[in-house]
C-alpha positions as CSV (number, residue, x, y, z in Angstrom):
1,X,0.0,0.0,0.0
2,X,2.6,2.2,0.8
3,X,4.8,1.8,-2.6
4,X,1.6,2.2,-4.3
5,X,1.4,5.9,-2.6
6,X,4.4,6.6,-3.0
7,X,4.2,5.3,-6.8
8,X,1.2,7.9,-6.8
9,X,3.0,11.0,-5.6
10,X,5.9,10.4,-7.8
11,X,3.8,10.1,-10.8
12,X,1.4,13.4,-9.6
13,X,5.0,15.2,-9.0
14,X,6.4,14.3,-12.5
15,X,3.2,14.9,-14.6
16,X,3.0,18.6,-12.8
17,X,6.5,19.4,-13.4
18,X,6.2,18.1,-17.1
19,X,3.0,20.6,-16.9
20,X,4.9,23.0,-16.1
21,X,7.9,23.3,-18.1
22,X,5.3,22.9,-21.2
23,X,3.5,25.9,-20.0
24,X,7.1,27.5,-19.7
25,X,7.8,27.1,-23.5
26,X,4.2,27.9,-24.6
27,X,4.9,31.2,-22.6
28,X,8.2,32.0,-24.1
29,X,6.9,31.1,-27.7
30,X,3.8,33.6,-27.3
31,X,6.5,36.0,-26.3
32,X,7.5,36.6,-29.7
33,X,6.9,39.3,-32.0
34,X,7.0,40.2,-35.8
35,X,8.1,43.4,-37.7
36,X,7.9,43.7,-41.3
37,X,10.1,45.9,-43.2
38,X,10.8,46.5,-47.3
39,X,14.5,47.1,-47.8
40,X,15.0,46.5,-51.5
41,X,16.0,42.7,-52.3
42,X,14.4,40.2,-49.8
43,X,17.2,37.7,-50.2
44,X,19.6,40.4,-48.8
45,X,17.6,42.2,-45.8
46,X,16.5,38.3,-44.7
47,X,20.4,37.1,-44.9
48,X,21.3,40.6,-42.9
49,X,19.0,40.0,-39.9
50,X,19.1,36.3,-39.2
51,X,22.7,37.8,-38.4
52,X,21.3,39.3,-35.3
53,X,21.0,37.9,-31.9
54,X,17.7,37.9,-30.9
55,X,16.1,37.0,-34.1
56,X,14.5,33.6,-34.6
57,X,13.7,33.9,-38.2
58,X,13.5,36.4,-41.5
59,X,11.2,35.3,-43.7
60,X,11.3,36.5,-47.5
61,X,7.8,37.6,-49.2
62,X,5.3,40.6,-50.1
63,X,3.4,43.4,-48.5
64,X,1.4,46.3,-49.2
65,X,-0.1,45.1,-52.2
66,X,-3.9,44.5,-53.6
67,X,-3.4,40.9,-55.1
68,X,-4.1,38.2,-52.3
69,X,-1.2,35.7,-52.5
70,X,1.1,37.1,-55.3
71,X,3.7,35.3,-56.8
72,X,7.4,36.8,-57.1
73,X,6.7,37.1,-61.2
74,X,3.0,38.8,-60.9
75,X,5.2,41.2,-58.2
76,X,8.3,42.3,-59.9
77,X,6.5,42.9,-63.0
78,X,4.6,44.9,-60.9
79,X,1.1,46.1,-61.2
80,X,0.1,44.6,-57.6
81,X,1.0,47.2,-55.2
82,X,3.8,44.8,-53.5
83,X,7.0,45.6,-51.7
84,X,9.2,42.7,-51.8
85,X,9.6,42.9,-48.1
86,X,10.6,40.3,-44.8
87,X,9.1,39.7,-41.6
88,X,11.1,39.5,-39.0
89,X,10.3,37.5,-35.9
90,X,12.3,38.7,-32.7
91,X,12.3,37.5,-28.8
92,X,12.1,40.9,-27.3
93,X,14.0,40.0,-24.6
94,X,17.1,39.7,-26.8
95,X,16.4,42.7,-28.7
96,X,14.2,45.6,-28.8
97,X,11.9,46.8,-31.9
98,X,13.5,50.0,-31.5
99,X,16.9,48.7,-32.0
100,X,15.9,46.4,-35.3
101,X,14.5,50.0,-36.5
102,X,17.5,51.5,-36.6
103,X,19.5,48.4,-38.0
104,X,17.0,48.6,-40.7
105,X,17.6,52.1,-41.8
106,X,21.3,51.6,-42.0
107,X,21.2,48.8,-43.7
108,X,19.7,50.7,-46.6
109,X,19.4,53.8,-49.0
110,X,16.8,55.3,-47.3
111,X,16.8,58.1,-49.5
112,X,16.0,56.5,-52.7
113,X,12.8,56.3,-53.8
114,X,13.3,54.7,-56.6
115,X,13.9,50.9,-55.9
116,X,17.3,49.8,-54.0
117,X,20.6,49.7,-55.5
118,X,20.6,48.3,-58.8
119,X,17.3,46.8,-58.2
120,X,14.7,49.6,-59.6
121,X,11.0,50.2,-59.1
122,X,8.0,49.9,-56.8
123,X,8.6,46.5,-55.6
124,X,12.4,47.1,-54.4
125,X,11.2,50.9,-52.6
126,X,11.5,50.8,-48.6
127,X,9.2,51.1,-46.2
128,X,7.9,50.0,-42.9
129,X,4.6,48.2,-42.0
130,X,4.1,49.0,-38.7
131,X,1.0,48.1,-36.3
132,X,-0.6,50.9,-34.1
133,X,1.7,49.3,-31.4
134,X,4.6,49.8,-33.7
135,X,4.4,53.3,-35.4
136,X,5.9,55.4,-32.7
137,X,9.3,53.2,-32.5
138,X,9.1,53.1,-36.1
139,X,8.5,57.0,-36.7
140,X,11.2,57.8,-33.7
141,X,13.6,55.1,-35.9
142,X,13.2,57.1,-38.8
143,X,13.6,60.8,-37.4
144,X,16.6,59.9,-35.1
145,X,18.2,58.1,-38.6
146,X,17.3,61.4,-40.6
147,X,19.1,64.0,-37.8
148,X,22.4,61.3,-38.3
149,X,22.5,61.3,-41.6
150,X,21.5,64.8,-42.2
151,X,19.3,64.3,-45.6
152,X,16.0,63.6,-46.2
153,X,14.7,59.9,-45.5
154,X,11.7,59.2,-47.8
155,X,11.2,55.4,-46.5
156,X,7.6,55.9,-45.4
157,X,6.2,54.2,-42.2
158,X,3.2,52.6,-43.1
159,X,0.4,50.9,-40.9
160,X,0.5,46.9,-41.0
161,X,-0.3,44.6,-44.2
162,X,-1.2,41.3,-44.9
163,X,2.3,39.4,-45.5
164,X,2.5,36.5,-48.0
165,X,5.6,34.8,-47.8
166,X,7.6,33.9,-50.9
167,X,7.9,30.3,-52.3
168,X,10.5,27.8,-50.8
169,X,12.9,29.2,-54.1
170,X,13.7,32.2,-52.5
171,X,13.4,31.4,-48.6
172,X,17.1,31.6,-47.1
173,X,18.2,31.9,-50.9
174,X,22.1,32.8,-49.4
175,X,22.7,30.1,-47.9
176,X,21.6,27.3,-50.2
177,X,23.8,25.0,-51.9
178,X,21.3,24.4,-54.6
179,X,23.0,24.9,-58.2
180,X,21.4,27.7,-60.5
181,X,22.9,28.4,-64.3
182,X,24.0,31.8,-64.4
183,X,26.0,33.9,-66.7
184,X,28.8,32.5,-65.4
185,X,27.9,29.3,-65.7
186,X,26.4,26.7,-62.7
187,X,26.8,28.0,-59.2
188,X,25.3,27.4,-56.0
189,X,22.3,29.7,-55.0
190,X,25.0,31.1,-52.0
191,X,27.4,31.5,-54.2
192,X,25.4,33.6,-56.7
193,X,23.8,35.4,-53.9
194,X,27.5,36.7,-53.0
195,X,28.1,37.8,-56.6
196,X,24.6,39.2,-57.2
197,X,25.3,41.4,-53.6
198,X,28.5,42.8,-54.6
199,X,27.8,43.6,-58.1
200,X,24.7,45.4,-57.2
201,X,26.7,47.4,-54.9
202,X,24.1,47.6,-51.6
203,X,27.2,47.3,-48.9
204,X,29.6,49.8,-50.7
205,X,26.2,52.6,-51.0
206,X,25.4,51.4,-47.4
207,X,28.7,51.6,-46.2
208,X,29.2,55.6,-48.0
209,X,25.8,56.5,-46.3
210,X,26.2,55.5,-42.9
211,X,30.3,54.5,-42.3
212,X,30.6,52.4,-39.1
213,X,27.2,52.7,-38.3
214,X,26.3,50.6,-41.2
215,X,25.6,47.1,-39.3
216,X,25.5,44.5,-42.1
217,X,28.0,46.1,-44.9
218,X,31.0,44.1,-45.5
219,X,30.2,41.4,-43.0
């Protein structure tokens, strides 16, 4: 009788500490957040901020358009409205919204309107989709960014969009070893991504904008 009690409170103990830690990850998981943000090429702003401690995942895809689930062809032909933009998913208690803000802004040309480096038009503009929550860190990110660099920042901050993510092709596109025919003949998809990033020139413009403040250029 008394092994079976004891064989009782063992169990009881076990099953609420089980209870417990699975109540401790379902807490820590709900504790994480998203921001979106459109910096010019997806493959490029997702490679810069899985970099960053703090940050779970970068996901490449499309925001601010009218077209429900675009794909990458209907977008950079344009037409739909879409910024080729990533959402970035972030335990805030590793890193502040705030401070992936301001990596964000010196990470690109904020004052081109245009597109992004050599990639031009609507889809490769910035911008930021920010939540009610979001929009003052966002809008303090963008005016303490325009007093450092001292020139007009036209990346708007707009409110939140439905995001679609991209196709598996172009999710974590740098560091695939996948093999793609290029001009150059057959390279891996990490590979090209290197030669694709230098050629286009984002980390030397970055790196003449901002200097040392640049996070991502040359690294």
């Amino acid at each position: 009788m008394t092994s079976l009690r004891t064989f009782k409170t063992v169990s009881l103990s076990l099953m609420i500490a089980l209870g417990l830690l699975a109540q401790s990850k379902v807490g820590h998981a709900q504790q994480l957040e998203t921001i979106t943000v459109a910096g010019g090429c997806f493959w490029c702003v997702e490679a810069d901020f899985e970099k960053v401690n703090g940050v779970t995942e970068a996901v490449s895809g499309f925001a601010g358009g009218t077209v429900a689930n675009p794909t990458y062809k209907q977008v950079v032909k344009g037409g739909t409205g879409h910024y080729e933009a990533v959402q970035i998913t972030y335990d805030p208690a590793k890193v502040s919204a705030a401070t992936l803000y301001d990596m964000f802004f010196r990470s690109v040309d904020p004052t081109d309107a245009g597109g992004q480096f050599c990639d031009r038009g609507d889809s490769y503009r910035t911008a930021i989709f920010a939540t009610a929550d979001q929009t003052a860190e966002a809008e303090a990110a963008k005016a303490e960014a325009q007093a450092e660099l001292g020139q007009t920042i036209v990346t708007p901050v707009l409110g939140s969009a439905e995001f679609y993510p991209a196709d598996g092709y172009h999710q974590d596109y740098y560091k695939q070893s996948g093999l793609i025919l290029t001009r150059f003949g057959p390279k891996s998809k990490a590979n090209a991504y290197k030669a694709y990033r230098e050629a286009c020139g984002r980390d030397a413009r970055v790196k003449q904008l901002w200097g040392d403040a640049a996070p991502f250029a040359g690294s």
